[in-house]
Every structure is written in structure tokens, then in C-alpha cells.
N, C-alpha and C positions, 0 to 999 in steps of 0.2 A: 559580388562577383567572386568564382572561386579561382583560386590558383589552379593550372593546370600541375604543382607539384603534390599539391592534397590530393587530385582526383587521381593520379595515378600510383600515391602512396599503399603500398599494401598493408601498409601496420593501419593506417588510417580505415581503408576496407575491412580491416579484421576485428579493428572497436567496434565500428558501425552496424559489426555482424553480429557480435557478442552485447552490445545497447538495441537493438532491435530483438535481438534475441528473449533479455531480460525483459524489455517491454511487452512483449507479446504474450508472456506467462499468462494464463488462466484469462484472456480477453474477456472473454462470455461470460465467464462468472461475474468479472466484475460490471459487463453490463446486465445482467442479470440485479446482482445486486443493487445497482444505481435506478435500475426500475421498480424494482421494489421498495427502496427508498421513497421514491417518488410515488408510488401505488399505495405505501402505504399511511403516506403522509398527507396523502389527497382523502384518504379514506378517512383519517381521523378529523381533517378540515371539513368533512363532508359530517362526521357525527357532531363535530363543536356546531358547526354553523347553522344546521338545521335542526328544527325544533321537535321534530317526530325523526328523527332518525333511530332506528334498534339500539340495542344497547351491546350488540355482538360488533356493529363497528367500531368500537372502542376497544375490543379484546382483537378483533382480526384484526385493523391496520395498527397496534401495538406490537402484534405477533408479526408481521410483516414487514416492520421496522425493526424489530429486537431482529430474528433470522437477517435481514439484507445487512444489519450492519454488521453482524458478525462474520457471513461469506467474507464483505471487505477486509475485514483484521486478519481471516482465516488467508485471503491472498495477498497482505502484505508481512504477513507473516513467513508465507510460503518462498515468493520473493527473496527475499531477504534469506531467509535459511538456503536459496536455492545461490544464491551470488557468494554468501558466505563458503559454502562447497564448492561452486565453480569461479573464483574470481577472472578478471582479465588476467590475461598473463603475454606478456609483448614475446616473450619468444617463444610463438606459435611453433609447431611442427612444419618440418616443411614436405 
């Protein structure tokens, strides 16, 4: 249960803004990324497991995994440089 002095805090309001704010950076991307993680690791499960599968499965869901995990580094990278520049700062403007 919350306290009625948290929900009417402003300093509290103004984390919650600047932590949702950081969370939200590049959303897409990184579900972008988290799918192609998964696309391309289903693709490479898909070349090991089958016995006639192409030999371009093994280059595309390699390629599809090297790209997806790189987007991730490239937005906790971004992240992070982006809080470094903007940190919290409790005495908001008013």
C-alpha cells in the first residue's frame, strides 16, 4: 500500500519522470533487437536440427544474431551516455 505522503511528493513525481523517461529510450529498438535475437537463433536451431536445411541458414541467423546483439550494446551504450549527460538532479526548476 502506498503512503498518501509518496503520492503526493513532487521530488518523488520528478524521479519517476526522469526513471521512466530513461527506460523508455530506444523501446523499439531494443524490441527489435530481442526479436531478432530470437529469429535468429530459431534460424540457426532450424540449420543444426535439420538434416537438409541450406547452408545460408547458418550465415543469415549468424548475421541476424551478430546485427541484434550489437543494436542491444549500441542502446545500452546510448543509455548510459544519455544519464551520464542528463543525470537526476533533485533541484528541479521550478
Amino acid at each position: 500500500m502506498s503512503e498518501p505522503a509518496v503520492e503526493n511528493d513532487p521530488e518523488h513525481a520528478r524521479r519517476l519522470a526522469w526513471v521512466n523517461k530513461v527506460r523508455g529510450l530506444h523501446r523499439n529498438k531494443r524490441m527489435i533487437g530481442f526479436a531478432g535475437i530470437v529469429a535468429g537463433a530459431g534460424m540457426l536451431m532450424w540449420w543444426k536440427m535439420t538434416p537438409h536445411a541450406p547452408d545460408w541458414a547458418m550465415w543469415t541467423g549468424g548475421g541476424i544474431l551478430a546485427a541484434s546483439w550489437l543494436l542491444f550494446i549500441f542502446v545500452i551504450f546510448d543509455r548510459w551516455r544519455y544519464v551520464k549527460n542528463n543525470p537526476y538532479r533533485t533541484d528541479a526548476p521550478t
